[in-house]
C-alpha positions in Angstrom: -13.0 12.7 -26.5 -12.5 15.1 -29.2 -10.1 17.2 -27.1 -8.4 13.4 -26.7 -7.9 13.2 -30.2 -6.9 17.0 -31.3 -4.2 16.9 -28.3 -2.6 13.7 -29.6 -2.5 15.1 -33.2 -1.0 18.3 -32.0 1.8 16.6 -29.7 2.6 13.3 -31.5 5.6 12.6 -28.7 2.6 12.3 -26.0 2.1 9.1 -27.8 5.6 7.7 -27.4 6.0 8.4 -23.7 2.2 6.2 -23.7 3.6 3.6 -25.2 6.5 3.2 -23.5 5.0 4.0 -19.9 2.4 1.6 -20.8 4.5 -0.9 -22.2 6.9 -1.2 -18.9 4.1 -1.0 -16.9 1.9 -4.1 -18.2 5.8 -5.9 -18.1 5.6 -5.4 -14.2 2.4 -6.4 -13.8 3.1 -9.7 -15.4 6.3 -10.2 -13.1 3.7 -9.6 -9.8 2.2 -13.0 -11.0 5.3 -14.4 -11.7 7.5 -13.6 -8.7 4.6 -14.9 -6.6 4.8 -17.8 -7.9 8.5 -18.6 -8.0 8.5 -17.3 -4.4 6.1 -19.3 -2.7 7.0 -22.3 -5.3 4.0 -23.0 -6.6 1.9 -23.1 -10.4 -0.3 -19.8 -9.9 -2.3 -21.1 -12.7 -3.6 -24.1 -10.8 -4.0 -21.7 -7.6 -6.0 -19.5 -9.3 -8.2 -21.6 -11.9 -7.9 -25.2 -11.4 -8.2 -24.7 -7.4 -10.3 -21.5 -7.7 -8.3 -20.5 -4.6 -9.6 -17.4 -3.8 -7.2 -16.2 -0.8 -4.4 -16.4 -3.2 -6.4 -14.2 -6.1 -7.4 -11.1 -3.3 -3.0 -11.6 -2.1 -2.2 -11.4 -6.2 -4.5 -8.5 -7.0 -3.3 -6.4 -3.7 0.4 -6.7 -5.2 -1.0 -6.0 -8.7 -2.9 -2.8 -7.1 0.7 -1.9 -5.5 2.8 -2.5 -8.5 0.3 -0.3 -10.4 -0.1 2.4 -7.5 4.2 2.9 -7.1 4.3 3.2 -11.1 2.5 5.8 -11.5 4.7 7.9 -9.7 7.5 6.7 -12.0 5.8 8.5 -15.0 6.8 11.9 -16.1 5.7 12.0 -20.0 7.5 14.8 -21.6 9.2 16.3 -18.8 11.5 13.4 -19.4 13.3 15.5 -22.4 13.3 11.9 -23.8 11.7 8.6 -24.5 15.5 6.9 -23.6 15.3 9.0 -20.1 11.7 8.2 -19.6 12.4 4.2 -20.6 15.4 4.4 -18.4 13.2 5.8 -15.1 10.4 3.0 -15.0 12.2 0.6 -15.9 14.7 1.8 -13.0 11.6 2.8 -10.5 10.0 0.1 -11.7 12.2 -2.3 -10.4 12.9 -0.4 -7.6 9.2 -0.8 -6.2 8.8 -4.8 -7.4 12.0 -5.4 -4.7 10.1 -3.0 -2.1 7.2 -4.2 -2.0 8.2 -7.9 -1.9 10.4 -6.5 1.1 7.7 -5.1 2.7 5.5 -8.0 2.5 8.6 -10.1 4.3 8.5 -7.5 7.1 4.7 -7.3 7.5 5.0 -11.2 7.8 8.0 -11.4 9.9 7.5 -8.4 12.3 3.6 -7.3 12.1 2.3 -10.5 12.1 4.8 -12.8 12.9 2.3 -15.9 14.7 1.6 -17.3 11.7 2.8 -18.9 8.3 1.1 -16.4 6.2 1.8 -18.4 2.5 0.6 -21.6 4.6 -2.9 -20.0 5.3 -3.6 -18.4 1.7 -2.8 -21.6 0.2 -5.5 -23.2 2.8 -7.5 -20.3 1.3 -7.5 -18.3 4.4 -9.5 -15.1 2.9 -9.2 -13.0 6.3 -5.2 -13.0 5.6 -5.4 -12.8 1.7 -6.9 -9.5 2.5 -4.7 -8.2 5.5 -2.1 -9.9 2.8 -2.9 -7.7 0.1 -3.4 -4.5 1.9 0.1 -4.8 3.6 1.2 -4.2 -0.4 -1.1 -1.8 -1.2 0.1 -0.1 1.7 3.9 0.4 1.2 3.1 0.7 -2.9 1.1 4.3 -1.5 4.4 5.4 0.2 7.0 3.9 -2.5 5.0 6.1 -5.1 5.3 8.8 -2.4 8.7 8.2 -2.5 9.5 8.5 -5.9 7.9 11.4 -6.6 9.5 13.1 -4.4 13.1 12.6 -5.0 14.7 14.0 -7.8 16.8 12.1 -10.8 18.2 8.3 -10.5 21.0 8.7 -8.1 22.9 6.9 -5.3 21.0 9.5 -2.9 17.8 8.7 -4.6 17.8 5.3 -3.9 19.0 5.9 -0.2 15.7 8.6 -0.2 13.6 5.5 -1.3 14.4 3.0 1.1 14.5 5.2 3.8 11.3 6.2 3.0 9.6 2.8 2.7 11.6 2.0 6.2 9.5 5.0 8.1 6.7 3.3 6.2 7.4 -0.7 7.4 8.0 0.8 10.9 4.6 3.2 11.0 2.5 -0.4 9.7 4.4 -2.4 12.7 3.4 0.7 15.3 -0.2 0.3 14.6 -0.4 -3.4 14.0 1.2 -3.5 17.5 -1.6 -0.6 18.7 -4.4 -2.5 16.7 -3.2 -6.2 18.4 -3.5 -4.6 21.9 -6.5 -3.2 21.8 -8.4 -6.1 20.3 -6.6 -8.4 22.7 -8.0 -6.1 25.8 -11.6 -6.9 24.9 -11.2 -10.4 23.7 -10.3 -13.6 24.5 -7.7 -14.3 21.7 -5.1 -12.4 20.0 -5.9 -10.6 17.0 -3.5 -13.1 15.0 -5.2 -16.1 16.4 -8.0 -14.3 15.1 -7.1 -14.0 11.4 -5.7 -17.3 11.6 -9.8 -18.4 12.2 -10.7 -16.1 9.4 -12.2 -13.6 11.2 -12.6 -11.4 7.5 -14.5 -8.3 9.6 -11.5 -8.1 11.5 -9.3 -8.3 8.5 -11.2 -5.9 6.7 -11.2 -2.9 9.5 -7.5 -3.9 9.9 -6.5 -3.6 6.0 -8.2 0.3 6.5 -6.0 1.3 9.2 -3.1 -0.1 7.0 -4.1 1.6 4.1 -4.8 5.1 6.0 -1.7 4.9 8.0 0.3 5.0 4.8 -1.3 7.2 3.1 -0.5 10.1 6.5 3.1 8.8 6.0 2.4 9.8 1.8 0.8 13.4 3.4 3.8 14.2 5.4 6.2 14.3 1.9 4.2 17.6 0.6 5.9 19.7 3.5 9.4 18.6 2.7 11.3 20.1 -0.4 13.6 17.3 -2.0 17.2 18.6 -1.7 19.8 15.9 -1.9 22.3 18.2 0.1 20.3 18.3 2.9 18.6 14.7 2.3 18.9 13.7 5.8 17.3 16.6 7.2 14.6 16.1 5.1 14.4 12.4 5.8 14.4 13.5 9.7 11.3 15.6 8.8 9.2 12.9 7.0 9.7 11.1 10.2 8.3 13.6 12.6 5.3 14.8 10.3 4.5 11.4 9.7 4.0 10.4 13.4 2.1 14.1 13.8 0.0 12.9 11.1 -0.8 9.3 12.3 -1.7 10.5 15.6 -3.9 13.4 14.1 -5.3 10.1 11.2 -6.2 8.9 14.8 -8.0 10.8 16.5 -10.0 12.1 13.2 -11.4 8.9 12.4 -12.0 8.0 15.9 -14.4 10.6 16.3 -16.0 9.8 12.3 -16.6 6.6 13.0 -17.9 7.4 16.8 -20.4 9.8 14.6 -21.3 7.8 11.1 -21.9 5.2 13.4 -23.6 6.4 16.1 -25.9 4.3 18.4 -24.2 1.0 17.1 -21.8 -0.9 18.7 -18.7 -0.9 16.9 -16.7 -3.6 18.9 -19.2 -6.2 19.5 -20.6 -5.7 15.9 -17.5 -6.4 14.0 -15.5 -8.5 16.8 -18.0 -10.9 18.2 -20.4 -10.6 15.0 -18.2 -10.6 12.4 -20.1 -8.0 10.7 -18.2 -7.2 7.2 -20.6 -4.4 6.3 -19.6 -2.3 9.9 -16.2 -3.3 8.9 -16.3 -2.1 5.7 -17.7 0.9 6.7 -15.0 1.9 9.4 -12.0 0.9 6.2 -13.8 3.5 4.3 -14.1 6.5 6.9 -10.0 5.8 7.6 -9.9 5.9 4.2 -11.9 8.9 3.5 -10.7 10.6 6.3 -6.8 9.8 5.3 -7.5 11.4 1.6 -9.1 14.3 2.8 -6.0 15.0 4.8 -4.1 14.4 2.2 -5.5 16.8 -0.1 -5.4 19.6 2.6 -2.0 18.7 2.9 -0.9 19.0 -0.9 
């Protein structure tokens, strides 16, 4: 705490760039709760306290996570050269990641998990697809920050960086939704949408892990490529081949963790036809684990 204190005395512009990364930060986190609301046309007040609707809380805090998570690859402090260039980049970034991950909650609806009306079962309190709901942001907020801290400046180029970035990124989640839905529909006798649509929260809970892990090997793959907007679509070509290199390698690692953490217990009938949320939660936390530990051997 006290070297807190003596490096804020020492560099009194630290303070400035706090206030004004905090400032626009808390801003966007307000307009999470509001866009959600003027999107799905409804009081989020009465959601949240009068009808103690807890689907729609875990959906609002996954896009409050994601808003927070793509921020904080918006902030640079001093290397701004100045609180009007470091105002002008979050607010700009900022922006930038409230319109992505909005879009990328559209696509995981319309394209990952397209059998269902997704608002319609949050506001029945559906908590299986509240969480799947919320994890969908959390997951393209990991690759917008990604992203962003890549590229370089606030360009035409930089913004084509972005969005083709978070496109690898909608893509990846559709691949393994897809992979995810046919292997659960090979051992059971629904689909894994009809599934969620029951509430099936195990399921939804080792699903939201290999969201989360699959975006965060798409994040990994960005620490091989150098950001040069000459050669931005060579470098964009690369993401894309590192990142499938890395999803298959996220894989095949945490298949064989969880084989081993596991061991003796049976995985499939434990969280499929026994709804287990503690097995479940275990397997989101080895992709998890296993995901980060690439990462930082990555970095």
């Amino acid at each position: 705490m006290n070297e807190l204190i003596t490096t804020l005395e020492n560099n009194g512009a630290l303070i400035g760039y706090l206030a004004i990364d905090m400032t626009v930060a808390i801003l966007f986190l307000v307009c999470i709760r509001f866009t959600m609301g003027m999107f799905g046309k409804l009081d989020t007040g009465d959601e949240l306290a009068t009808k103690d609707n807890f689907a729609y809380g875990i959906s609002m805090a996954g896009g409050v996570a994601a808003m927070g998570i793509a921020l904080s690859g918006a902030i640079t402090g001093e290397v701004a050269g100045s609180y009007q260039v470091e105002l002008i980049g979050m607010l700009t970034y900022g922006l930038a990641a409230l319109v992505l991950i909005k879009a990328g909650r559209y696509i995981h609806d319309k394209y990952a998990l397209p059998a269902f009306d997704k608002q319609e079962l949050i506001i029945n309190r559906n908590n299986a697809v509240g969480i799947v709901d919320a994890a969908s942001a959390i997951a393209t907020a990991i690759v917008v920050r990604a992203a962003i801290i890549w590229v370089d400046g606030i360009s035409v180029d930089t913004f084509i960086a972005l969005a083709v970035a978070w496109i690898i990124s909608q893509v990846m989640l559709v691949i393994i939704t897809r992979i995810f839905e046919w292997k659960y529909a090979k051992y059971n006798g629904i689909t894994f949408q009809t599934a969620l649509a029951n509430e099936h929260l195990a399921l939804s809970i080792r699903y939201s892990g290999y969201l989360i892990s699959t975006a965060m090997s798409v994040t990994a793959a960005s620490y091989f490529i150098e950001f040069n907007i000459e050669q931005l679509w060579l470098g964009i070509a690369q993401w894309i081949v590192i990142s499938v290199i890395l999803m298959v390698l996220l894989t095949l690692l945490t298949t064989v963790a969880k084989l081993l953490v596991l061991w003796g217990i049976d995985r499939r009938q434990e969280v499929e036809d026994q709804q287990n949320i503690g097995v479940a939660t275990i397997e989101l936390t080895i992709s998890f684990s296993i995901a980060l530990l690439l990462m930082a051997l990555m970095s």
